[in-house]
C-alpha positions as CSV (number, residue, x, y, z in Angstrom):
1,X,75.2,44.4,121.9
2,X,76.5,44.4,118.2
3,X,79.9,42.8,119.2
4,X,77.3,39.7,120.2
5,X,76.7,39.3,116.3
6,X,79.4,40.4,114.2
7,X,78.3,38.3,111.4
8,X,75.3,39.8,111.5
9,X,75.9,43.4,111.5
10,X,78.0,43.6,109.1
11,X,79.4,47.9,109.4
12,X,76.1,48.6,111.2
13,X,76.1,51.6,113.7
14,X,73.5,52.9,116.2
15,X,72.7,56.4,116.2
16,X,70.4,58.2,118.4
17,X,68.5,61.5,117.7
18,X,67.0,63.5,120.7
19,X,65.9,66.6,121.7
20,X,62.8,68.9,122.6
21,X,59.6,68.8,120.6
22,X,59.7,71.2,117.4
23,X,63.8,70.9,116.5
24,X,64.0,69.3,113.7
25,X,64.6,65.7,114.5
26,X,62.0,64.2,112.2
27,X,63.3,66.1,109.2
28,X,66.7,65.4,109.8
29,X,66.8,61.4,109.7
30,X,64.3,62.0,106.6
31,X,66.9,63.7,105.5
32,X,69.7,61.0,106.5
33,X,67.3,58.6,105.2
34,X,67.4,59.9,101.9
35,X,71.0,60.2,101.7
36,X,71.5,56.6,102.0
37,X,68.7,55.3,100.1
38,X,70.7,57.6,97.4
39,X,73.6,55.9,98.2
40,X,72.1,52.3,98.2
41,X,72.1,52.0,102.3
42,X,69.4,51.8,104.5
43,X,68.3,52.9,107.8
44,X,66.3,51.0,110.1
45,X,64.7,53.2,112.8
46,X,63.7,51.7,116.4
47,X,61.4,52.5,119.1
48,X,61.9,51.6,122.7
């Protein structure tokens, strides 16, 4: 979908985190989410 609008995504990628209840995933893209707020980037999660 992101070759649609190349202007528009600039060097966006689309990650996904899964797994079972319990793991870790919330803690982990806080974690990724600090990172790049560190670093000036964002992160924009999505819902289906």
């Amino acid at each position: 979908m992101s070759r649609l609008w190349p202007p528009l995504t600039g060097r966006a990628r689309v990650i996904g985190i899964t797994g079972p209840p319990g793991v870790g995933k919330s803690t982990l893209i806080g974690a990724m989410a600090e990172r790049l707020s560190q670093r000036g980037e964002g992160l924009w999660p999505s819902w289906p």
